[in-house]
BANUKOL-737319 format. One record per atom (N, C-alpha, C): residue number from 1; residue in one letter; y, x, z; atom name. Coordinates in steps of 0.05 Angstrom, whole numbers, plus 5000, padded with zeros to 4 digits. Atoms other than C-alpha are relative to their C-alpha. Layout:
BEGIN
     n   res      Y      X      Z   atom
   NUM     a      Y      X      Z     CA
...
***
This chain:
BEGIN
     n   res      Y      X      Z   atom
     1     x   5019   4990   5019      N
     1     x   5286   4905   5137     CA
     1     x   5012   5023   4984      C
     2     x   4999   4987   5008      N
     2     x   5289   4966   5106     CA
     2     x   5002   4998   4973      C
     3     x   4993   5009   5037      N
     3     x   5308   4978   5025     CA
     3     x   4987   5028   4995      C
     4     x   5009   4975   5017      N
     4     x   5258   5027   4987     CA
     4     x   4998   4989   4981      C
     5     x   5011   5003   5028      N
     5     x   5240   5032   4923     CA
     5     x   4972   4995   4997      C
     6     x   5029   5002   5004      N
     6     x   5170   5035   4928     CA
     6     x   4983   5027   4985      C
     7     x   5009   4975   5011      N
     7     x   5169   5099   4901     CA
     7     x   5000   5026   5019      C
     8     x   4991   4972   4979      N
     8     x   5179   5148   4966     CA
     8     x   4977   5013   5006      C
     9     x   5018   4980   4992      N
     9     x   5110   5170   4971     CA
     9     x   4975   5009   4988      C
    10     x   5021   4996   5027      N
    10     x   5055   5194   4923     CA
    10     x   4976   4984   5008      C
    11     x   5028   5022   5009      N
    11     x   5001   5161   4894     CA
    11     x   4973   5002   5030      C
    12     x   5020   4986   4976      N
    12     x   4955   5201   4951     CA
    12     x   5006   4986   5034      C
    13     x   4986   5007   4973      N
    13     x   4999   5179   5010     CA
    13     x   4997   4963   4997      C
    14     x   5007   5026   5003      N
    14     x   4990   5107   4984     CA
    14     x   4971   4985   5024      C
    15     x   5033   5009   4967      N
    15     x   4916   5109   5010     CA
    15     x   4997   5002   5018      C
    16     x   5001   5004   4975      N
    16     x   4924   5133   5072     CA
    16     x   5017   4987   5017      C
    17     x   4988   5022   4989      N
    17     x   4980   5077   5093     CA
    17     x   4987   4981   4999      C
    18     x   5015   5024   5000      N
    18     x   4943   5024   5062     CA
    18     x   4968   5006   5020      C
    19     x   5017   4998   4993      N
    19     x   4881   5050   5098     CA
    19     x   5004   4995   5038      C
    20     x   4992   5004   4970      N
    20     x   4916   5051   5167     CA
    20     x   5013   4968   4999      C
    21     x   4997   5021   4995      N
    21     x   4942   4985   5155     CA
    21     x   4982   4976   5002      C
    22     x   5028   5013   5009      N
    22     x   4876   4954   5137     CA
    22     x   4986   5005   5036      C
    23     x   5020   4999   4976      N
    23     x   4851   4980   5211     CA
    23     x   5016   4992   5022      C
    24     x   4981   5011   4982      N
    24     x   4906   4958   5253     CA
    24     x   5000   5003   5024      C
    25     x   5001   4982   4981      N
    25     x   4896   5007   5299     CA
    25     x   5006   5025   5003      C
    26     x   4992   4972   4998      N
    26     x   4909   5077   5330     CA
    26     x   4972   5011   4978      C
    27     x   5028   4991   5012      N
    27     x   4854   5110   5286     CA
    27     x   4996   5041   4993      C
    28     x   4993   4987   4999      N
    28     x   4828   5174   5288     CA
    28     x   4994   5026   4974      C
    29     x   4998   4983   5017      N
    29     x   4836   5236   5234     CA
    29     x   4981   5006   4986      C
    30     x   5034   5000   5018      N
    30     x   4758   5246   5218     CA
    30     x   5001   4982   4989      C
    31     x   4998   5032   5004      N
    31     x   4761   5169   5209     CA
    31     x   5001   5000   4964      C
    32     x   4983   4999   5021      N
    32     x   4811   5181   5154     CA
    32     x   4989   5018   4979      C
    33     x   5011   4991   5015      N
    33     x   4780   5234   5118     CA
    33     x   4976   4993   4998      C
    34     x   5030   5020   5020      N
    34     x   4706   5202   5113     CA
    34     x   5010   4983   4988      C
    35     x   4999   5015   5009      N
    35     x   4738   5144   5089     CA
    35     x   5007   5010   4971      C
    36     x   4990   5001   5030      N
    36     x   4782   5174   5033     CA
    36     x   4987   5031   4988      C
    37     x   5023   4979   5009      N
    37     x   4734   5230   5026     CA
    37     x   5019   5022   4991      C
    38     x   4988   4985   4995      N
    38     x   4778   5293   5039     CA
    38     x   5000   5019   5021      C
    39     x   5004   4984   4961      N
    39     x   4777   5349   5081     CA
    39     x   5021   4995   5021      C
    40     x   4991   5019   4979      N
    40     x   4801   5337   5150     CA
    40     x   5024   5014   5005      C
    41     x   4981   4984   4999      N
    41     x   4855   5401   5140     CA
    41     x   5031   4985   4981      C
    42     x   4982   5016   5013      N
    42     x   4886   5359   5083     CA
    42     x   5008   4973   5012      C
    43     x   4990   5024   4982      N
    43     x   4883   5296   5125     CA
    43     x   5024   4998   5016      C
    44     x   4984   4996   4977      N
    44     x   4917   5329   5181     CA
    44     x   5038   5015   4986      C
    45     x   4977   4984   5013      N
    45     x   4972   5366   5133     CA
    45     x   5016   4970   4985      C
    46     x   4991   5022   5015      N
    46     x   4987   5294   5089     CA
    46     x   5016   4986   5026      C
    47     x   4978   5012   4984      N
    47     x   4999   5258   5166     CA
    47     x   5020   5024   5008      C
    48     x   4974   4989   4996      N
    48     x   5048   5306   5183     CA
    48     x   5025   4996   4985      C
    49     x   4980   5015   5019      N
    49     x   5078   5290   5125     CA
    49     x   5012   4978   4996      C
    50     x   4996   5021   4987      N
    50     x   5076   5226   5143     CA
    50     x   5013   4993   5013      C
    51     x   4981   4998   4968      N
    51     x   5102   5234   5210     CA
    51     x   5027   5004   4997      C
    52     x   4976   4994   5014      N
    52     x   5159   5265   5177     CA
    52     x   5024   4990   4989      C
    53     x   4982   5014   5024      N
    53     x   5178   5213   5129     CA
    53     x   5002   4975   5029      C
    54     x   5000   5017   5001      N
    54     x   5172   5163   5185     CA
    54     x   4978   4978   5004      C
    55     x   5023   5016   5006      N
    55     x   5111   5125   5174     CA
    55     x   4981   4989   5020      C
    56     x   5018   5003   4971      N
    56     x   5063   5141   5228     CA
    56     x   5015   5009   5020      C
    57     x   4997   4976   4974      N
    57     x   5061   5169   5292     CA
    57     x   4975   5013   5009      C
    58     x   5020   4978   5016      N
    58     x   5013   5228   5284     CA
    58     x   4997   5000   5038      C
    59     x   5005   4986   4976      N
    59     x   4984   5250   5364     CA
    59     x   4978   5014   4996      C
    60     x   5027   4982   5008      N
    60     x   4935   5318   5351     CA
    60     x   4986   4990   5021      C
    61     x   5023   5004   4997      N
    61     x   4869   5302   5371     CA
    61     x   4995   4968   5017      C
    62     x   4997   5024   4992      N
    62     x   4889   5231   5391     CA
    62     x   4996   4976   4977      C
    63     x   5000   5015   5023      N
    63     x   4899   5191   5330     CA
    63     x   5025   5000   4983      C
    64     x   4979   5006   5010      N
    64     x   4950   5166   5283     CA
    64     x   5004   4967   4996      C
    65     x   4988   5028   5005      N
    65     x   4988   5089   5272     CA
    65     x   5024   4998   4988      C
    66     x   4978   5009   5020      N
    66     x   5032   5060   5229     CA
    66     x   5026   4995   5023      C
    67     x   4970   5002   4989      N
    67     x   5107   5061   5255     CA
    67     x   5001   4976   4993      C
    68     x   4991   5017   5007      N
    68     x   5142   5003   5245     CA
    68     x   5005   4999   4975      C
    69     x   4987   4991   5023      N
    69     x   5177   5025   5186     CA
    69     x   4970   5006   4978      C
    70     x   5025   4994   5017      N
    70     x   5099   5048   5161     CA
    70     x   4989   4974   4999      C
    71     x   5007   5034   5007      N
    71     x   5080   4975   5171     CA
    71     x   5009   4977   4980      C
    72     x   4981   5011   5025      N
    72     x   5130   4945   5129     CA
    72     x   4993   5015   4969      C
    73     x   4999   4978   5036      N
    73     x   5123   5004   5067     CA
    73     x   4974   4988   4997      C
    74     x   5033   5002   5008      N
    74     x   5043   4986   5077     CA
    74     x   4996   4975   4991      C
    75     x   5007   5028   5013      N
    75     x   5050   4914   5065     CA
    75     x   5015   4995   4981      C
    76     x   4991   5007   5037      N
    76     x   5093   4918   5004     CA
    76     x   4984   5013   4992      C
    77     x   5023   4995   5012      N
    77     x   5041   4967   4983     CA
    77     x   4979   4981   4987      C
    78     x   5018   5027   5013      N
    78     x   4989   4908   4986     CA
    78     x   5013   4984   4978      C
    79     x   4984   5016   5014      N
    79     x   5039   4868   4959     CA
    79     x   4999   5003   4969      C
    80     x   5007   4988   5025      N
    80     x   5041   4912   4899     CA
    80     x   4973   4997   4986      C
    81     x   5031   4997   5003      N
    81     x   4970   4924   4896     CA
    81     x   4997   4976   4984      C
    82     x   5011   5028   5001      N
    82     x   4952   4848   4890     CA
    82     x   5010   4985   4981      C
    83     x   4990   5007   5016      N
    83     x   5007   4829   4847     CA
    83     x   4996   5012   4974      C
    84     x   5008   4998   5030      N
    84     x   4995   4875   4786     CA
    84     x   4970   4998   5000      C
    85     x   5040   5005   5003      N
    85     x   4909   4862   4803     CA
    85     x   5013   4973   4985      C
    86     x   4998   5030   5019      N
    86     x   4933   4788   4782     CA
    86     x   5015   5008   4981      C
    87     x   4995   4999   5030      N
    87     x   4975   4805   4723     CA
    87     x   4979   5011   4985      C
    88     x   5017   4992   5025      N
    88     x   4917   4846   4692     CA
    88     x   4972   4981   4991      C
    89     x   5019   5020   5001      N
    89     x   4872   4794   4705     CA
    89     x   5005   4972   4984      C
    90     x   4987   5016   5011      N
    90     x   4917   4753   4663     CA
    90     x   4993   5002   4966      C
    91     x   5002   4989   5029      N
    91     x   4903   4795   4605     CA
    91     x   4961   5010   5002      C
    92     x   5034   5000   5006      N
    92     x   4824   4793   4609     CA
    92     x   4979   5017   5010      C
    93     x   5012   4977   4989      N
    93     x   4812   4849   4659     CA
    93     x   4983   4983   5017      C
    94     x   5013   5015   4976      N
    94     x   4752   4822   4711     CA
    94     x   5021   5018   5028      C
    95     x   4981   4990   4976      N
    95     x   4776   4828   4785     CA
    95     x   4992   5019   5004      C
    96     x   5013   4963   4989      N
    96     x   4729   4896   4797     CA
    96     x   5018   5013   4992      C
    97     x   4978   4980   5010      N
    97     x   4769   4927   4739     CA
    97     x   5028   4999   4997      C
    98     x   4968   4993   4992      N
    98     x   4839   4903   4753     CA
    98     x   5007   5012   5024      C
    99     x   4992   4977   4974      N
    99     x   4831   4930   4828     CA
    99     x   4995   5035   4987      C
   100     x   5015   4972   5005      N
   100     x   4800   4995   4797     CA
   100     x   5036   5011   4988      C
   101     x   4986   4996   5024      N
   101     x   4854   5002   4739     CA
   101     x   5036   4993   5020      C
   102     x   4975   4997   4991      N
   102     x   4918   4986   4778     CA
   102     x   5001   5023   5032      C
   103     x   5004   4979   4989      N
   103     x   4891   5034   4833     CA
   103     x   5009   5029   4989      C
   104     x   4988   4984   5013      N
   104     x   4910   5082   4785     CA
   104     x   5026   5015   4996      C
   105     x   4971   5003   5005      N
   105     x   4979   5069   4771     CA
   105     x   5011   4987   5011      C
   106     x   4978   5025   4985      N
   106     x   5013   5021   4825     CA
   106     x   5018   5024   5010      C
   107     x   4973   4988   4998      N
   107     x   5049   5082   4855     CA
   107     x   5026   5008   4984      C
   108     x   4967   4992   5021      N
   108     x   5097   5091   4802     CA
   108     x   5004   4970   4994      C
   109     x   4982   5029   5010      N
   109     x   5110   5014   4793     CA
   109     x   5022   4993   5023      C
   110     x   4992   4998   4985      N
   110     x   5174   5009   4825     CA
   110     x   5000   4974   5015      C
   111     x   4997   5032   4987      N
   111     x   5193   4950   4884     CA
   111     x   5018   4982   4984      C
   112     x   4985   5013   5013      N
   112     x   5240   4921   4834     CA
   112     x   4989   4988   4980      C
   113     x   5028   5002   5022      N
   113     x   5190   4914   4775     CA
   113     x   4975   4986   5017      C
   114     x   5025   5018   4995      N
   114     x   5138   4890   4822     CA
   114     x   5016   4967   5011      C
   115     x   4980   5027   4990      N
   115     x   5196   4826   4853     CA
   115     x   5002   4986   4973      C
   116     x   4988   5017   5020      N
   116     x   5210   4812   4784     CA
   116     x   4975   4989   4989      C
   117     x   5022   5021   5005      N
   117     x   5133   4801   4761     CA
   117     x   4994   4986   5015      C
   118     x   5008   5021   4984      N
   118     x   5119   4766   4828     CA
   118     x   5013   4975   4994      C
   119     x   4978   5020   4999      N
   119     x   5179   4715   4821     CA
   119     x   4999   4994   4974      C
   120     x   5008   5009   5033      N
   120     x   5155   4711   4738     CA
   120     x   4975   4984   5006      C
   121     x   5030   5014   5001      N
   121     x   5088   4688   4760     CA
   121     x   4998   4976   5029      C
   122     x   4987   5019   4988      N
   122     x   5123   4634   4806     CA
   122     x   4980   5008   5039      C
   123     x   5004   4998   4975      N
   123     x   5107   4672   4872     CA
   123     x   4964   5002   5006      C
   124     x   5021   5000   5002      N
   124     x   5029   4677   4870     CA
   124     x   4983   5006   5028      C
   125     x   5005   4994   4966      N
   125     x   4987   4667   4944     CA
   125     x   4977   5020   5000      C
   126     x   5022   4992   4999      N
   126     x   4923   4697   4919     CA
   126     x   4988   5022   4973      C
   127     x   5003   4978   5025      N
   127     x   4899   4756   4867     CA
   127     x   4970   5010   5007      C
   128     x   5023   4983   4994      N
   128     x   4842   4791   4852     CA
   128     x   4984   5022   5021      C
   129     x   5012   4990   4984      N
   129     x   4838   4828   4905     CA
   129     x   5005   4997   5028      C
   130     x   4993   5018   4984      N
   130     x   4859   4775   4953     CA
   130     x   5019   4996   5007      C
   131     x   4978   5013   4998      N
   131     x   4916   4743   4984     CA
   131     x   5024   5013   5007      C
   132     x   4970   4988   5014      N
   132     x   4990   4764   4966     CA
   132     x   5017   4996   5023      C
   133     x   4965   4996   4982      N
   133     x   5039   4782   5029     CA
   133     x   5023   4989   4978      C
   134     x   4982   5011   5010      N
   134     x   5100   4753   5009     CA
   134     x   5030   5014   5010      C
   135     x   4980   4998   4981      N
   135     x   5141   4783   5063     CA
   135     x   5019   5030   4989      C
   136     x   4981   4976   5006      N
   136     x   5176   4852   5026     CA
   136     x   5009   4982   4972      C
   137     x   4987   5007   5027      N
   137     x   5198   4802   4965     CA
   137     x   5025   4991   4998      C
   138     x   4979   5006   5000      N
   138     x   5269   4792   4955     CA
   138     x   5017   4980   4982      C
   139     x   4994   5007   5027      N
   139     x   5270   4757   4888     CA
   139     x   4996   4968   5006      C
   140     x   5015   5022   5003      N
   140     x   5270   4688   4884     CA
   140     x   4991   4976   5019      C
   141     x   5016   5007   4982      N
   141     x   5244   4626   4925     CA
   141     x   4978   5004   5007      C
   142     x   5021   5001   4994      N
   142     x   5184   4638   4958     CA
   142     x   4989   4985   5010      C
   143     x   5018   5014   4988      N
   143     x   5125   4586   4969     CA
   143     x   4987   5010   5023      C
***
């Protein structure tokens, strides 16, 4: 397993990993921009970027998929995601607006900061915006 921080790729690049992980398939470039509602020039310029770091594997006018290495970063992503949705939901946010409101700001929460609230909130299976991968956490026993 790989050691990131959780911080290697901007808030923007967030969505389109978690979006290719969510389809668990080759998927292709139009796809990606209807979904995250962007033109299809920026689509195609972000996977490269992608491709670059790693992540996917970009094929023009074929599709793109998560690498190995993009599979792993995408499920601590969730990981993240899910974990601060349940902390804010702790503090009186409903689940609409803790997914909304940590959508915001999960890219700058690093992987070290999100292990230490997971492993504070004794490992947690399920969150507001459903159930909590376990598998990028280093901290701690895990149920």
């Amino acid at each position: 397993m790989e050691v990131f921080t959780g911080l290697e790729v901007s808030p923007r690049k967030v969505d389109y990993l978690k979006f290719l992980l969510k389809k668990e398939e080759t998927v292709r470039t139009t796809d990606i921009s209807s979904e995250l509602k962007v033109d299809p020039s920026t689509t195609t310029k972000t996977l490269a970027d992608l491709a670059s770091q790693g992540y996917v594997d970009h094929v023009p006018y074929r599709g793109v998929r998560l690498t190995e290495r993009g599979k792993e970063y995408a499920q601590f992503l969730i990981h993240r995601h899910n974990i601060l949705s349940l902390l804010l939901t702790h503090y009186g946010l409903s689940a609409e607006e803790s997914c909304h409101e940590v959508s915001r700001f999960e890219a700058y929460v690093s992987r070290d900061a999100v292990e230490k609230i997971c492993a504070s909130m004794g490992h947690p299976a399920v969150s507001a915006c459903g159930k909590i991968p376990h598998g990028s956490c280093r901290i701690g026993d895990i149920a």
